[in-house]
LONUTI-516422 format. One record per residue (C-alpha): residue in one letter; x, y, z. Coordinates in nm, 3 decimals. Layout:
BEGIN
SITE residu       x       y       z
SITE      A       X       Y       Z
...
// end
This chain:
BEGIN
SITE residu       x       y       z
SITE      X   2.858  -1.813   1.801
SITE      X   2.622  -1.874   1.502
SITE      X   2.481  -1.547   1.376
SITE      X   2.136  -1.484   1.412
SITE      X   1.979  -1.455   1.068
SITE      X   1.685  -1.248   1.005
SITE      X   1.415  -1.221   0.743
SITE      X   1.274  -0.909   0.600
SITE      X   0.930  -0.750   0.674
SITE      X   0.733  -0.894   0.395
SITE      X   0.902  -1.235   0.442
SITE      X   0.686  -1.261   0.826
SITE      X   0.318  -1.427   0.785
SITE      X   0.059  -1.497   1.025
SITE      X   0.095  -1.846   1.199
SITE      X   0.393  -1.865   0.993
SITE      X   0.703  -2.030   1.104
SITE      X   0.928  -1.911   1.377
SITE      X   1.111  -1.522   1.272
SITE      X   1.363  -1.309   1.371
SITE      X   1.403  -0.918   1.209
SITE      X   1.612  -0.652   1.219
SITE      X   1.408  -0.321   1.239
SITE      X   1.473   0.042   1.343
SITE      X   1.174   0.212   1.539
SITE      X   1.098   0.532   1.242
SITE      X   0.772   0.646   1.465
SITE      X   0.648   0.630   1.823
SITE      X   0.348   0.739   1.929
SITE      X   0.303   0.772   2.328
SITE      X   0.073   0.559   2.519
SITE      X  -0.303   0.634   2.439
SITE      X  -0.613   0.536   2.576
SITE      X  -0.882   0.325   2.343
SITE      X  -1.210   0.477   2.246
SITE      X  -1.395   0.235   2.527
SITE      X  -1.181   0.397   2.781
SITE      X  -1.119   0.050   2.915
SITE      X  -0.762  -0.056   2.687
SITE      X  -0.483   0.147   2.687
SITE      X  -0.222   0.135   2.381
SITE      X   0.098   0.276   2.190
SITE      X   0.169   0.241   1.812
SITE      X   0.516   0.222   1.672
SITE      X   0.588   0.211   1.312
SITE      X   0.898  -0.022   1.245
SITE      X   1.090  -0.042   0.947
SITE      X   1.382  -0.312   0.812
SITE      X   1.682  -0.227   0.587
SITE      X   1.472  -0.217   0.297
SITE      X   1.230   0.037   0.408
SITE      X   0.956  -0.146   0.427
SITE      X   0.725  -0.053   0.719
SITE      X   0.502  -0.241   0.976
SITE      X   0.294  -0.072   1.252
SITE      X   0.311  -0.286   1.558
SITE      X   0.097  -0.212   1.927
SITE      X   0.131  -0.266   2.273
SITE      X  -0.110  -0.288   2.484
SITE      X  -0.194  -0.197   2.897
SITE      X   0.063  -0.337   3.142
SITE      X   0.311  -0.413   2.838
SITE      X   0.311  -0.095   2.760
SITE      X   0.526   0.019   3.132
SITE      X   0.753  -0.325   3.088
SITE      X   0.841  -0.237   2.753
SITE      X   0.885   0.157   2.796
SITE      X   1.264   0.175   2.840
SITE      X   1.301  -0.088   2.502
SITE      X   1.203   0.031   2.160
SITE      X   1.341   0.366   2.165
SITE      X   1.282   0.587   1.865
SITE      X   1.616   0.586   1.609
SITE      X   1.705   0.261   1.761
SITE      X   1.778  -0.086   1.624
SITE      X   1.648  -0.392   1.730
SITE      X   1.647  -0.761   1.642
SITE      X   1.246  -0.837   1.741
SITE      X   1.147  -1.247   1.751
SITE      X   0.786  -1.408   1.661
SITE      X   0.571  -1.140   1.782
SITE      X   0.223  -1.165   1.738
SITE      X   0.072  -1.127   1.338
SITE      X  -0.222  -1.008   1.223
SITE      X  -0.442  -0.846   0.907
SITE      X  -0.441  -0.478   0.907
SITE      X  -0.747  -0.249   0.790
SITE      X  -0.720  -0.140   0.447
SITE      X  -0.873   0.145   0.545
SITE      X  -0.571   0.229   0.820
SITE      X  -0.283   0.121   0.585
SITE      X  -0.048   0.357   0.508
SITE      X   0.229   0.115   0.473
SITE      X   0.213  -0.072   0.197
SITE      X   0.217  -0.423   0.411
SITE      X  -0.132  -0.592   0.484
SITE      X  -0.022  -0.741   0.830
SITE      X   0.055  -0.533   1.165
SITE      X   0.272  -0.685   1.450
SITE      X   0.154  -0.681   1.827
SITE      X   0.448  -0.663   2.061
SITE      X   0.411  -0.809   2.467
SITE      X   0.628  -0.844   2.766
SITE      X   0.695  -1.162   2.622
SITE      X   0.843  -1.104   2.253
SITE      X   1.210  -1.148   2.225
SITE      X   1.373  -0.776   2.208
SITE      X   1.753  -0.763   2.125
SITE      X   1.898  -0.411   2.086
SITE      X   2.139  -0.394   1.798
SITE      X   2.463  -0.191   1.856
SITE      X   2.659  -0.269   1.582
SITE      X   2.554  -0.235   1.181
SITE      X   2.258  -0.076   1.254
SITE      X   1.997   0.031   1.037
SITE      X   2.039   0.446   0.991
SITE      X   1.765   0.669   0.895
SITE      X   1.998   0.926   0.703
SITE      X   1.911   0.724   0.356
SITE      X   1.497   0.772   0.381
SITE      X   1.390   1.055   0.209
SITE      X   1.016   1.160   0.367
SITE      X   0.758   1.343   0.206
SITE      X   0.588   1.599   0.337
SITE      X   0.279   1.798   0.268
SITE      X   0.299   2.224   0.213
SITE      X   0.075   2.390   0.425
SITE      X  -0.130   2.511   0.125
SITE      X  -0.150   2.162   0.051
SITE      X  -0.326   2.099   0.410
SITE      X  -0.519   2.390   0.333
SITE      X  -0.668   2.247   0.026
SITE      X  -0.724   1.917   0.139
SITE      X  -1.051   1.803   0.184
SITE      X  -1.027   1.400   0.151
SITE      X  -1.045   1.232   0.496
SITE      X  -0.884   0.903   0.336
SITE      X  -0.589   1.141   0.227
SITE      X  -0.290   1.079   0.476
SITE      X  -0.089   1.381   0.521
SITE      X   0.309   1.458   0.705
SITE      X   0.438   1.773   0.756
SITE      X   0.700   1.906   0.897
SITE      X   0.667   2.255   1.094
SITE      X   0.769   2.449   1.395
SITE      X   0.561   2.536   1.670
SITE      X   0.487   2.905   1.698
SITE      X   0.228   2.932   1.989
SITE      X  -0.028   2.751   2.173
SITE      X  -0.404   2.826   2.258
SITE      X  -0.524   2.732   2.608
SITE      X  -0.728   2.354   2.632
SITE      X  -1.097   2.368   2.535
SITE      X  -1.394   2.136   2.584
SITE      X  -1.608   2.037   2.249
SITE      X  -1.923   1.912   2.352
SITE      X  -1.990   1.571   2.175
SITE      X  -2.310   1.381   2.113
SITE      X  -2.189   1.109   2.343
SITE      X  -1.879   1.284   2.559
SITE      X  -1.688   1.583   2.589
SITE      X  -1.342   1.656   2.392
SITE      X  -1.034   1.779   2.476
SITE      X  -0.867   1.997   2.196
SITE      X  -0.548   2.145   2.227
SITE      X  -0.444   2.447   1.943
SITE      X  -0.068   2.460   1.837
SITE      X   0.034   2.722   1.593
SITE      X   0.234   2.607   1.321
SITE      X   0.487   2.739   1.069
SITE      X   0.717   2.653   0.826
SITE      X   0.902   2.781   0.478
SITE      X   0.564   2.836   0.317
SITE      X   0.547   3.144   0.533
SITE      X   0.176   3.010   0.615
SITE      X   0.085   3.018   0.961
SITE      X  -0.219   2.742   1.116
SITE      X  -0.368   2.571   1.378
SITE      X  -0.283   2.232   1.409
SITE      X  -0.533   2.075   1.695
SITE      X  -0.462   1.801   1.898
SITE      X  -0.794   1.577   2.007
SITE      X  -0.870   1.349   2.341
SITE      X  -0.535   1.104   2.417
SITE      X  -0.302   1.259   2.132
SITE      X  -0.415   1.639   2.342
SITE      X  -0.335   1.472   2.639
SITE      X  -0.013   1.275   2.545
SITE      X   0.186   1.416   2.281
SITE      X   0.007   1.740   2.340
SITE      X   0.127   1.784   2.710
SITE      X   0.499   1.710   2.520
SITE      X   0.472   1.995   2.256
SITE      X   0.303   2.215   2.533
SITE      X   0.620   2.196   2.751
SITE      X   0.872   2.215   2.477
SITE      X   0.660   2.495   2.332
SITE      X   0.899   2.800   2.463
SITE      X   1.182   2.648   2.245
SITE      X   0.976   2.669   1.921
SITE      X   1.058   2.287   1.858
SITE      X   1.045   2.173   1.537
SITE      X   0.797   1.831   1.535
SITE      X   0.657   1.589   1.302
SITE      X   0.331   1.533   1.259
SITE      X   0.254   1.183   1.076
SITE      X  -0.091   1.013   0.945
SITE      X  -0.257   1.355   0.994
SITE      X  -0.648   1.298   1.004
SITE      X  -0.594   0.926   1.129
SITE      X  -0.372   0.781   1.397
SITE      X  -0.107   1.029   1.408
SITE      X   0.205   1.040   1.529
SITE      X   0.416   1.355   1.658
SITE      X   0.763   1.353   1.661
SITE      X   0.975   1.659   1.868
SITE      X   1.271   1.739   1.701
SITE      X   1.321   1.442   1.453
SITE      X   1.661   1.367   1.367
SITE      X   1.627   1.394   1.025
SITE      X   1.815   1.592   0.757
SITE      X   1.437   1.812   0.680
SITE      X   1.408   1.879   1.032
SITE      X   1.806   2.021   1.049
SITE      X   1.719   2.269   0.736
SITE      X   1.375   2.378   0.913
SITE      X   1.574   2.478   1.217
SITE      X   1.828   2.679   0.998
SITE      X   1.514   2.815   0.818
SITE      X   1.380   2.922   1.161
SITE      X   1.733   3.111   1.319
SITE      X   1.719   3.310   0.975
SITE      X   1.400   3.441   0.966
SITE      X   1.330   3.520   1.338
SITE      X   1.202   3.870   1.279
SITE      X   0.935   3.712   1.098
SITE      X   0.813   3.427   1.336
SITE      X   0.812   3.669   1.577
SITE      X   0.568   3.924   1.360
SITE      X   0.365   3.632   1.303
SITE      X   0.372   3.537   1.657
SITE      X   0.282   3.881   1.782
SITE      X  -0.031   3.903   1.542
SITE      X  -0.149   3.526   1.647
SITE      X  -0.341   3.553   1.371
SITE      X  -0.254   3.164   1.309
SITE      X  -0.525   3.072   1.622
SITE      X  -0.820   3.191   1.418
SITE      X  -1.006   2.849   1.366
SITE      X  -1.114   2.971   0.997
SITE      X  -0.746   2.948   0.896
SITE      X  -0.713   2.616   1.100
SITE      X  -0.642   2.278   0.971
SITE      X  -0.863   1.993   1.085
SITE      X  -1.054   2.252   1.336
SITE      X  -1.429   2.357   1.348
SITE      X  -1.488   2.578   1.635
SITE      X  -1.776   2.346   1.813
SITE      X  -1.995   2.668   1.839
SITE      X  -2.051   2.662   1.404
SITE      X  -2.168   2.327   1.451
SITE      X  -2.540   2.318   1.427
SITE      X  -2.809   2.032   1.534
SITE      X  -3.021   1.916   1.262
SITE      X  -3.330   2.032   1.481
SITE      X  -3.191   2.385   1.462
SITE      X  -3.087   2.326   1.076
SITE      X  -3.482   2.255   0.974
SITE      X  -3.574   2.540   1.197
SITE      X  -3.341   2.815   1.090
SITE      X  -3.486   3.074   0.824
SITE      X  -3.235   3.278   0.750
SITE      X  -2.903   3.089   0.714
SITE      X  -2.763   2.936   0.390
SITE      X  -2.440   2.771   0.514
SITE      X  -2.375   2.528   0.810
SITE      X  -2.223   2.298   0.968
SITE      X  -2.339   1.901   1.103
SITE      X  -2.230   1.679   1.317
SITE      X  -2.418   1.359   1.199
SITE      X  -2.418   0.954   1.198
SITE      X  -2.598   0.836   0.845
SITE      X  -2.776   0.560   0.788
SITE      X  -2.914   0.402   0.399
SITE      X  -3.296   0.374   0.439
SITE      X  -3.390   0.291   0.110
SITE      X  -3.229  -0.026  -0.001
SITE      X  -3.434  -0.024  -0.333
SITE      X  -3.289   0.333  -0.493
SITE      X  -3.014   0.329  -0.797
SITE      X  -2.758   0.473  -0.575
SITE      X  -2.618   0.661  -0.876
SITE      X  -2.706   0.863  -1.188
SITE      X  -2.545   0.866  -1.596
SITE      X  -2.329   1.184  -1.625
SITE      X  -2.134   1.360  -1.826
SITE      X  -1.744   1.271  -1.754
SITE      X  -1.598   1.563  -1.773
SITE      X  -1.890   1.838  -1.545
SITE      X  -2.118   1.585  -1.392
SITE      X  -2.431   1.725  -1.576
SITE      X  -2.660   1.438  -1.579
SITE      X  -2.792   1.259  -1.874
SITE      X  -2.988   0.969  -2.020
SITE      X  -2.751   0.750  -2.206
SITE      X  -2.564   0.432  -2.173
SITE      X  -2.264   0.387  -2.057
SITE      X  -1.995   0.569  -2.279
SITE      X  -2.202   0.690  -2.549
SITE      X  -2.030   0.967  -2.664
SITE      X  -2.223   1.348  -2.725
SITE      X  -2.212   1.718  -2.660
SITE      X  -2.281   1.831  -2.306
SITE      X  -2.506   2.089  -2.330
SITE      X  -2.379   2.229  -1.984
SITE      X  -1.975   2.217  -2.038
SITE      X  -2.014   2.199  -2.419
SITE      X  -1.743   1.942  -2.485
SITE      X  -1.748   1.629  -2.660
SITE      X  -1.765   1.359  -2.346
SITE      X  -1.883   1.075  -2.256
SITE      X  -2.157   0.891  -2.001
SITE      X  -2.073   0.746  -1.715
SITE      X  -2.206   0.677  -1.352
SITE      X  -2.178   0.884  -1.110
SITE      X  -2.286   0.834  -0.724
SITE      X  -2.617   0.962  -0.644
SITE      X  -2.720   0.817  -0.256
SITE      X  -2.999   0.909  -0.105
SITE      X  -2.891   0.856   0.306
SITE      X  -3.066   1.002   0.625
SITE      X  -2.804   1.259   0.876
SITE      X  -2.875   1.129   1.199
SITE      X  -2.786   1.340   1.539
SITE      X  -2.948   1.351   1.864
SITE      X  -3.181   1.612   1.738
SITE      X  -3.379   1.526   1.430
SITE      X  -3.326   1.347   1.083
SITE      X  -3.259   1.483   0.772
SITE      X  -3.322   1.261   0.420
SITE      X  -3.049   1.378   0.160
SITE      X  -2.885   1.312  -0.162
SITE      X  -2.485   1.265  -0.140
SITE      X  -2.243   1.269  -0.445
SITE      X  -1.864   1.246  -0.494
SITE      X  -1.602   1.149  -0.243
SITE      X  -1.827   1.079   0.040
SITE      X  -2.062   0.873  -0.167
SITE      X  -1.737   0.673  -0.237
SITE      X  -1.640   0.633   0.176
SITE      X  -2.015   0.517   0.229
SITE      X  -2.077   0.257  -0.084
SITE      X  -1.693   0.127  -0.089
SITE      X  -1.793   0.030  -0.478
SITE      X  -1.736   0.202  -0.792
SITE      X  -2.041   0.329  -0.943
SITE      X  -1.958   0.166  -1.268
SITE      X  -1.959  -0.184  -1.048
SITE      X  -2.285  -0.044  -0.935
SITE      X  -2.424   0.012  -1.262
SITE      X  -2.314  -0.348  -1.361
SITE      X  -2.471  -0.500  -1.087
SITE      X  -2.806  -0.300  -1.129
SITE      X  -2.789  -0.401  -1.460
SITE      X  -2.726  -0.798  -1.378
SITE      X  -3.029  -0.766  -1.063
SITE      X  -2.750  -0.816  -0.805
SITE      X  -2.874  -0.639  -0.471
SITE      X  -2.670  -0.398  -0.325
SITE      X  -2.635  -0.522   0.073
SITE      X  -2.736  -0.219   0.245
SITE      X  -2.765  -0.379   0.582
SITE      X  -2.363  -0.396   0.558
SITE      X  -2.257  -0.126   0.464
SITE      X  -2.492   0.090   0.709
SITE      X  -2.293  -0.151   0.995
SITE      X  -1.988  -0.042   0.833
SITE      X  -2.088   0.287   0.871
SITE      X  -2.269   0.250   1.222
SITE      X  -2.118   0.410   1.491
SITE      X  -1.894   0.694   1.297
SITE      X  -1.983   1.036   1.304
SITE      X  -1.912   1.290   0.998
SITE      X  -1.856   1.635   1.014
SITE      X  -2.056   1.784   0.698
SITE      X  -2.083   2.149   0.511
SITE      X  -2.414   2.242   0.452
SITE      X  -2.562   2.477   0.193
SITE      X  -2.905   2.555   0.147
SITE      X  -3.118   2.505  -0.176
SITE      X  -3.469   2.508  -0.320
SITE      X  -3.669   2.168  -0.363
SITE      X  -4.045   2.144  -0.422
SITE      X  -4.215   1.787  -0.380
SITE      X  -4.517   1.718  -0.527
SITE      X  -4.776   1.467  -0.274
SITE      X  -4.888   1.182  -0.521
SITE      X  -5.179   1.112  -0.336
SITE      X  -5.267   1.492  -0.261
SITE      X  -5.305   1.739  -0.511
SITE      X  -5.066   1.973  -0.325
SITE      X  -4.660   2.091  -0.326
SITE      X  -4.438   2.173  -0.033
SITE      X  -4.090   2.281   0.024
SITE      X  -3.892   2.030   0.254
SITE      X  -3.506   1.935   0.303
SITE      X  -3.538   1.595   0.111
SITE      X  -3.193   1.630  -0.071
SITE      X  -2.852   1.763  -0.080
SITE      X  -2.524   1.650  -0.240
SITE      X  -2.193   1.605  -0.065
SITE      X  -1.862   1.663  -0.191
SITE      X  -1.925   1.843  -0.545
SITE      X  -1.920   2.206  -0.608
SITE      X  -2.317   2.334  -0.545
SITE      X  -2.340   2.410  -0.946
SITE      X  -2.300   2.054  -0.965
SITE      X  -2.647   1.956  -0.801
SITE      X  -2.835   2.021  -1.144
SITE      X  -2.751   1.613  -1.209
SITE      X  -3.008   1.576  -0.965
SITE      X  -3.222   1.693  -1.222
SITE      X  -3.244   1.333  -1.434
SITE      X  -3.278   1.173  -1.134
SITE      X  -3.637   1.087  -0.991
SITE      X  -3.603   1.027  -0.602
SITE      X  -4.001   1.123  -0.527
SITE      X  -4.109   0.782  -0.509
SITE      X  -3.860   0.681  -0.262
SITE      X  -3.911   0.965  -0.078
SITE      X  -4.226   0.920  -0.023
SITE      X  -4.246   0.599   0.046
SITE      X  -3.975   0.662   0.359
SITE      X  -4.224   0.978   0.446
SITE      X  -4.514   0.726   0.434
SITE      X  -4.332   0.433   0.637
SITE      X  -4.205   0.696   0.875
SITE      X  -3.820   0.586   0.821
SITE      X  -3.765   0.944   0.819
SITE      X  -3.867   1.242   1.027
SITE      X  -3.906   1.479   0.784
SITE      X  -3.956   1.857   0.867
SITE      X  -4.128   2.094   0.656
SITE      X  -3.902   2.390   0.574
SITE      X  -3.965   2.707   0.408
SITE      X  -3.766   2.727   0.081
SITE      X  -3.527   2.487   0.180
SITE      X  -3.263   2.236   0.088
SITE      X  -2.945   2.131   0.225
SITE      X  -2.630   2.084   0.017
SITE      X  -2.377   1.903   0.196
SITE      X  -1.993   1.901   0.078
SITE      X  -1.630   1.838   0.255
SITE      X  -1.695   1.560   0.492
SITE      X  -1.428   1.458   0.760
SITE      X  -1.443   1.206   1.034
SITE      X  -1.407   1.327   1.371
// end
């Protein structure tokens, strides 16, 4: 019998010619249901003998016909399935194309010279470093045992209810969290960790912030030391355990107790607090602003100067340079109210998708940015924003008055940062959005928001 010769990962194209590889299934998620409600679907992460990854998906009725093939740790010879372009903004495996698998791709199971998972060498994230993180393009793994469980809780949405179930986690760094489970994962690999939760499993958690994927008792070499970690310091899981001190939801990663979230129409109404939290859609509704500000390189103070002329900040005192630096002014959107605000940093970067010096080249050049695409980029996702409050005073043009309102804030720098704003003259678009009634603005005694750490729910 001729043997069956197989190409590697990278080799397989879309409409390419007929393919055969050999792959071991690294991750399995369990069956999920779409966002529509109407689709239901399972991701597997595949990976060939030179560790190059692919994500492939099943979807509805495929999903029960395939359910007793592709078994996690196994090897499989997998023929001509279906190849497409993967998101950028979902690839995490270094391989623009994802695979979708039916009841009618060729499956062989490989017995012999099979592809072992002994040699891959996984990185994973410290708690502290989950702690820290505040990037929701930043990918995380970890590897931790579960400690305890909360009970399931409802967080009322703008358009449905969620399901959130609360693990608490451990591991080496002696750091005990929350890790929450949403919707499908809650009620899929949730319900698993939930009955294996008496046995203090050890699971892997992959993609965290994403599309994860949750693993109970990997059989990797990480996951055989974490056990041995956990038998010699039961005395101490149990202390923790006792205290469940890890279900607090201020020490929780990726959890915001749905009763700190605030509407905007309670944000412009409240008096008296300086720090919240929004649930918001945004929107660009002034296609004719800069969309960013010259800056010192090494604080963000702002300046007027060209690009890389060199000086003395008179903020951070060093010798730096000028460079761009986002500056977006975008309306928060909820079922409540609107609220017109300045965002910076990180965020800036997930809304625009171009670097501000590719801004500043294309201002310079008179090349439009297209707003209309981005904000249908943007349409539809909902981001969960920190919000601190600050002083702003705009002057009416055409009256010979001042108010206080909550025209700007900046999201994702540190709030000693929002002095760039200072060089940067939003009033006329401000009020011509006031004027054309693109925003509802609210007047607001001695307020402004300051908005920082965004994640995507």
């Amino acid at each position: 019998m001729m043997k069956t010769t197989h190409v590697y990962i990278t080799d397989i194209l879309p409409k390419g010619k007929p393919w055969t590889a050999k792959v071991v299934v690294y991750e399995k998620a369990e069956p999920r249901m779409s966002g529509s409600g109407i689709k239901r679907y399972q991701r597997i992460v595949l990976m060939d003998e030179r560790g190059q990854e692919v994500v492939a998906t099943i979807y509805d009725e495929d999903i029960d016909d395939l359910k007793d093939t592709l078994l996690l740790s196994h090897t499989y010879l997998i023929s001509n399935a279906k190849v497409g372009p993967l998101d950028e903004r979902y690839n995490r495996y270094g391989h623009p194309y994802q695979w979708t698998i039916g009841g009618r791709t060729p499956i062989k199971l490989v017995e012999d010279d099979v592809i072992t998972l002994a040699a891959i060498k996984p990185t994973f994230a410290s708690i502290s470093q989950l702690q820290k993180s505040t990037s929701h393009d930043e990918l995380i793994d970890v590897l931790v045992i579960v400690i305890g469980k909360g009970p399931k809780r409802n967080v009322t949405g703008k358009v449905k209810d969620n399901i959130v179930h609360d693990f608490g986690v451990i591991n080496e760094d002696k750091k005990p969290i929350t890790l929450s489970l949403w919707n499908s994962i809650a009620e899929s690999e949730g319900k698993l960790i939930d009955q294996a939760s008496e046995s203090m499993p050890v699971i892997k958690a992959t993609a965290l912030r994403l599309s994860s994927f949750y693993v109970l008792d990997p059989e990797i070499a990480e996951a055989q030391n974490l056990k041995n970690w956990r038998a010699n310091n039961t005395k101490f899981i149990a202390d923790v355990v006792a205290e469940k001190k890890y279900l607090v939801h201020d020490d929780s990663f990726n959890m915001t107790s749905e009763k700190d979230i605030m509407s905007l129409g309670d944000v412009v109404s409240t008096k008296n607090v300086e720090k919240f939290l929004v649930r918001v859609g945004v929107v660009i509704a002034d296609s004719v602003q800069n969309f960013y500000y010259m800056a010192c390189d090494n604080c963000s103070k702002g300046v007027d100067a060209e690009l890389n002329h060199e000086y003395t900040c008179n903020k951070c005192h060093q010798s730096v340079k000028a460079v761009p630096r986002y500056n977006i002014l975008v309306s928060l959107i909820d079922h409540t109210d609107s609220l017109d605000v300045t965002i910076f940093g990180d965020f800036a970067k997930r809304i625009m998708k171009l670097d501000p010096v590719k801004i500043l080249e294309m201002s310079e050049t008179g090349i439009r940015i297209d707003v209309d695409a981005i904000n249908a980029d943007i349409l539809g996702i909902k981001f969960l924003n920190a919000v601190q409050v600050q002083y702003t005073v705009i002057t009416s043009i055409s009256e010979n008055t001042s108010s206080c309102h909550t025209p700007s804030s900046s999201v994702g720098l540190p709030v000693d940062d929002h002095d760039k704003a200072e060089t940067s003259d939003k009033t006329p678009a401000r009020k011509r959005l006031f004027e054309e009634g693109l925003i509802k603005e609210k007047s607001v005694k001695n307020k402004t928001s300051e908005s920082s750490s965004p994640t995507e729910e």
